[in-house]
C-alpha positions as CSV (number, residue, x, y, z in Angstrom):
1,X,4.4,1.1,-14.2
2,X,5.1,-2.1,-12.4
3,X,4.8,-5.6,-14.1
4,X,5.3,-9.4,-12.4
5,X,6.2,-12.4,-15.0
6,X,6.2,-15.3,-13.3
7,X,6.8,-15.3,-9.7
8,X,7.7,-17.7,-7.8
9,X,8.4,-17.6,-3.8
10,X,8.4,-20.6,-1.5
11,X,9.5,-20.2,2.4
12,X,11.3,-22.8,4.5
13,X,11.8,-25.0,1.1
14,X,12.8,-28.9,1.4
15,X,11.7,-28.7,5.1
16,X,8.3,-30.1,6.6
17,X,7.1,-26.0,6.9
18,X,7.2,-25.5,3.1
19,X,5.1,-23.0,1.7
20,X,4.7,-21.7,-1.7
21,X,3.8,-18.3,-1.4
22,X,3.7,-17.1,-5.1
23,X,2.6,-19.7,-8.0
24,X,3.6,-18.3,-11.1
25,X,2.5,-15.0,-10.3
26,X,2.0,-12.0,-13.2
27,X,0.7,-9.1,-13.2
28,X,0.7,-5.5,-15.2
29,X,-0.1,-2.3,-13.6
30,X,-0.5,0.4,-16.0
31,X,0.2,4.1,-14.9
32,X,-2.2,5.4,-12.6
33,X,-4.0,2.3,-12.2
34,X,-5.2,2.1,-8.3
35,X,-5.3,-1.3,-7.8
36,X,-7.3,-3.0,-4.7
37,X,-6.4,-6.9,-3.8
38,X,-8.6,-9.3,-2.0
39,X,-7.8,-12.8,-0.6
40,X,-7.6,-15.1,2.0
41,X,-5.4,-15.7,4.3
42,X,-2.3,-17.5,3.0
43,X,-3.1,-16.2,-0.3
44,X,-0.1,-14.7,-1.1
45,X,-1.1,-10.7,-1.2
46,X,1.3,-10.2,1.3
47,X,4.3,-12.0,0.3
48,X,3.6,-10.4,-3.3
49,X,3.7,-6.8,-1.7
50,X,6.7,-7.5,-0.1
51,X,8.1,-9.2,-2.8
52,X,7.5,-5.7,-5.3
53,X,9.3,-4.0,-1.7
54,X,12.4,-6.2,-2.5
55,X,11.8,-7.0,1.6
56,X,12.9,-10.6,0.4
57,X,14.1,-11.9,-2.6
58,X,12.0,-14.0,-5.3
59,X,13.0,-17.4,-6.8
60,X,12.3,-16.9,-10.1
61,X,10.5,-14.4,-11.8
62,X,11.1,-10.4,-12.7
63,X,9.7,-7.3,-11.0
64,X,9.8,-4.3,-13.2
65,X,8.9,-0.9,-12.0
66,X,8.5,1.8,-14.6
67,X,10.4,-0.3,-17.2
68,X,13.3,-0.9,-14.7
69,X,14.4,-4.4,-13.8
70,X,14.6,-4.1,-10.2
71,X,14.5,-7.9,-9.5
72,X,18.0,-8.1,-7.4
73,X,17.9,-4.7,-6.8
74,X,18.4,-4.3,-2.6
75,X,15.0,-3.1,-0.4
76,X,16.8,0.1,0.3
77,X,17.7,0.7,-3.2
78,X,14.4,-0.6,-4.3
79,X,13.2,2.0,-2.1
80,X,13.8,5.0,-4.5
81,X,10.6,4.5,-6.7
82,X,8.4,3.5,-3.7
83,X,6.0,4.7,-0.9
84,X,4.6,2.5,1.4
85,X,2.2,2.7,4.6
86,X,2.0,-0.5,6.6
87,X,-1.3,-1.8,8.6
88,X,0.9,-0.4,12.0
89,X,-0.2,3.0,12.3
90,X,2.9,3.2,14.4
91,X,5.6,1.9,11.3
92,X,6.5,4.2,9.0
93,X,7.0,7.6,11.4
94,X,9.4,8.6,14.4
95,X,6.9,8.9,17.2
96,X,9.5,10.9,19.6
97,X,10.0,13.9,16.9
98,X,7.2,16.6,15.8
99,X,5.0,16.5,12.7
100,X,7.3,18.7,11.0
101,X,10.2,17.1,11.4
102,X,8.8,14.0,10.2
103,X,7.5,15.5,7.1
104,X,11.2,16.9,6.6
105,X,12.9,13.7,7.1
106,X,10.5,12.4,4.0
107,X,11.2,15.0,2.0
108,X,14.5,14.6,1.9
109,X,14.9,11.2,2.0
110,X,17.7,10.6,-0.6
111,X,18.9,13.6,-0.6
112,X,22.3,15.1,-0.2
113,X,22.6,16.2,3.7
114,X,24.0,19.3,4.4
115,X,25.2,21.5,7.5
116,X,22.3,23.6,7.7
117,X,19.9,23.0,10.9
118,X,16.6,22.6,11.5
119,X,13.6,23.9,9.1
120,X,13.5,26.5,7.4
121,X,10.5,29.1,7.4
122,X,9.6,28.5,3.8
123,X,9.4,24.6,4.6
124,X,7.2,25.0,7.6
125,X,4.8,26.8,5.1
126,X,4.6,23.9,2.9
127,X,4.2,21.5,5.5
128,X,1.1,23.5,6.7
129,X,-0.2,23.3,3.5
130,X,0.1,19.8,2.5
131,X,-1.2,19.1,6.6
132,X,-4.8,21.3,5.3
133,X,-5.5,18.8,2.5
134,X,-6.1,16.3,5.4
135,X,-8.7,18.2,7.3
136,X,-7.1,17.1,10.6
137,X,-6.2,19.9,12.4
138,X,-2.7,18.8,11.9
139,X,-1.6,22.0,10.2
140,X,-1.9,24.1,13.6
141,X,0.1,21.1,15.5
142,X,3.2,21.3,13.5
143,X,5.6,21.0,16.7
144,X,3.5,18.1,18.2
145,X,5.1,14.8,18.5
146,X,3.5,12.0,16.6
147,X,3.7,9.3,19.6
148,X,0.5,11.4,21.0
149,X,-1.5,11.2,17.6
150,X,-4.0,9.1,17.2
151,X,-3.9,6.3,15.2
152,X,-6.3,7.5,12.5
153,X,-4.0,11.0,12.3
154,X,-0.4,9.2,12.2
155,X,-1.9,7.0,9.3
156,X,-3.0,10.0,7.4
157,X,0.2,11.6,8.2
158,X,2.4,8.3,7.2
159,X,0.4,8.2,3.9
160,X,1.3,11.7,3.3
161,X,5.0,10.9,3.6
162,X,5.1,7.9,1.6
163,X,3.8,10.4,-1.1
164,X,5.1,13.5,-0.6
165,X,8.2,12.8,-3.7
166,X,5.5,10.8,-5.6
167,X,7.1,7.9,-5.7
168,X,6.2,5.7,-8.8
169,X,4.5,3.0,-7.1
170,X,2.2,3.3,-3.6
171,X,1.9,-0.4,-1.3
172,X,-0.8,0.1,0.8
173,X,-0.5,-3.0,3.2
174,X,-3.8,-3.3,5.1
175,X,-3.4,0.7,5.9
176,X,-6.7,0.8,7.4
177,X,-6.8,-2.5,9.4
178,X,-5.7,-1.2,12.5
179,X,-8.3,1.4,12.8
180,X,-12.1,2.0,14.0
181,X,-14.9,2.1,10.9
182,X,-15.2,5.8,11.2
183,X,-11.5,6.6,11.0
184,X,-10.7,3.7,8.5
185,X,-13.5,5.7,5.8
186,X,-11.6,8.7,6.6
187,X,-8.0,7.5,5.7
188,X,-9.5,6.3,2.8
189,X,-11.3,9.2,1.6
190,X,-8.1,11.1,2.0
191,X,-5.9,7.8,0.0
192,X,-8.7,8.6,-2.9
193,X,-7.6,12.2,-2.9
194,X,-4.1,11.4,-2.8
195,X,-4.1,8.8,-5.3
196,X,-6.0,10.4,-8.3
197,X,-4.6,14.1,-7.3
198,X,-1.1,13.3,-8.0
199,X,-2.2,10.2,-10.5
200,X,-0.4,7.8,-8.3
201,X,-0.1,3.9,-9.4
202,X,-1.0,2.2,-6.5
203,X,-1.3,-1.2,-5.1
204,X,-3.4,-1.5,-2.0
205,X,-4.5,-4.7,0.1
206,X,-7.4,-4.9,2.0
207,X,-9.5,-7.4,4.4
208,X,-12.7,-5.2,3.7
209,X,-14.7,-6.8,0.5
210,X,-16.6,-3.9,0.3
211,X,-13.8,-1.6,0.6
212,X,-11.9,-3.3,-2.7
213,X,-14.8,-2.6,-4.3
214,X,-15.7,1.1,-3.4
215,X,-12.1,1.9,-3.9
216,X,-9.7,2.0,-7.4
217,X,-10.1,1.4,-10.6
218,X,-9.2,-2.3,-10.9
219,X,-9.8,-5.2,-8.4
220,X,-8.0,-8.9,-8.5
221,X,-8.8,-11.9,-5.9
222,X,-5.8,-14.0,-5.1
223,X,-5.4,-17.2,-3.9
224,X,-3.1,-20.0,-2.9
225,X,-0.7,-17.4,-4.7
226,X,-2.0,-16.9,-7.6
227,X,-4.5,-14.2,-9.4
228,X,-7.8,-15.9,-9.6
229,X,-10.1,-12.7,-10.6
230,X,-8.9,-9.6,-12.3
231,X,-11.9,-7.2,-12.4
232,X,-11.9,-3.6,-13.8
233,X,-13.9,-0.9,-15.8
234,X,-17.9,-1.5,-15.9
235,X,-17.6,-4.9,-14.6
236,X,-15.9,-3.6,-11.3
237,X,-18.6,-0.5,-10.8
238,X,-21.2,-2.3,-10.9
239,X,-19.7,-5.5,-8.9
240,X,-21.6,-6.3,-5.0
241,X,-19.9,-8.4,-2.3
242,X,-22.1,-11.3,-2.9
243,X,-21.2,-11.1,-6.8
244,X,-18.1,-11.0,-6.0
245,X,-17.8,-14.2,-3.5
246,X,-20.1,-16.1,-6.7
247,X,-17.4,-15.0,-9.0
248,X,-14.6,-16.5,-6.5
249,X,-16.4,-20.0,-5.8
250,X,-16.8,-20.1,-9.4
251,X,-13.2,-19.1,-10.3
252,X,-11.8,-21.6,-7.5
253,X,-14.3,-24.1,-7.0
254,X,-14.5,-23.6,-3.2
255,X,-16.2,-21.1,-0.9
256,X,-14.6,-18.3,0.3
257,X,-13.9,-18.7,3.9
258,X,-12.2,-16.6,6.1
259,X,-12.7,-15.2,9.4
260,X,-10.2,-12.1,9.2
261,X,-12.1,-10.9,5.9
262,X,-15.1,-8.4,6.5
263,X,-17.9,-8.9,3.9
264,X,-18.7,-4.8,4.8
């Protein structure tokens, strides 16, 4: 479903700022696969996320999604086969309109507009629905505007959006990062059911070790913009924090230091 050969993204080249952000970077996502990535910072999981986006463009390299060469395809073209929720529980929604309206505005984004207003009784129905799944109480607050949510609710409610025309590919972008422990498990619990109810191939970074671990199928390490581990099936369930930070000082030859990274 989405496959990187050979990436390679450096910022502010031939200046004394240069960066190389992505080192020959490939990777294959198969369909379904949730995929959780780990790293330092400046490791590059970032830059790769937004790279897949089409938010900037690579230097070398192809991005395919589902088969499709998207590689100079334009973000809001590249758009069509994505959902994304970013670590602002603020991005990704219009906090001056109601729930509703948001959910409407995602489900028919790209669309044909017509003439006819507002939402129509059969809509509002499905929205209250979809809201249920998230055990929020969002269903009863259709009409509420989203600037008074919480952030744990609008991220719950962007996630549902980003999936509601499930879009081939899910970025998660450090979805949880902005939130308390309690409310972070609880987005996550309902990106689980999300994820393997509509078998969704997703992508998701995280700061939390131990959240990589508890969550998807596969996990890969990155660093200095490249893929350092690539852990999945038996090896993955049965894989701690502290196995996994052996693994990376064996795979890199350094210790894994980082203060934004939570060990659990």
């Amino acid at each position: 479903m989405l496959e990187l050969k050979n990436i390679y993204k450096t910022f502010n080249p031939g200046t004394i700022n240069e960066k190389l952000a992505l080192n020959n970077l490939s990777l294959k996502l198969a369909d379904g696969d949730f995929v959780t990535v780990i790293g330092g910072n400046g490791a590059g999981k970032s830059t790769m996320l937004n790279a897949v986006a089409g938010t900037w463009p690579v230097d070398e390299g192809q991005i395919l999604i589902g088969g499709q060469d998207v590689t100079r395809l334009p973000e809001h073209k590249r758009a069509a086969y994505l959902g994304r929720v970013f670590q602002d529980p603020m991005t990704g929604t219009a906090g001056t309109m109601g729930i509703e309206e948001n959910l409407a505005l995602a489900k028919r984004r790209g669309k044909p507009r017509t003439l006819r207003r507002g939402i129509s009784r059969q809509e509002r129905e499905e929205y209250r629905e979809l809201l249920k799944v998230l055990d929020l109480g969002l269903e009863n607050r259709l009409t509420s505007k989203v600037g008074l949510l919480s952030g744990g609710q609008r991220q719950a409610l962007t996630l549902l959006m980003a999936t509601l025309q499930k879009p081939r590919l899910l970025l998660l972008d450090e979805h949880t990062a902005a939130l308390d422990p309690k409310t972070a498990a609880k987005v996550l619990e309902i990106t689980d059911m999300i994820v393997n109810r509509d078998h969704l191939t997703t992508l998701m970074i995280t700061h939390n070790m131990q959240d990589a671990i508890n969550h998807g199928n596969r996990l890969i390490m990155m660093m200095d913009g490249r893929i350092i581990l690539d852990i999945s099936g038996e090896a993955k369930k049965k894989l701690t924090v502290r196995n996994l930070l052996d693994q990376f000082e064996q795979a890199s030859g350094t210790q894994f230091a980082n203060d934004a990274a939570l060990l659990g």
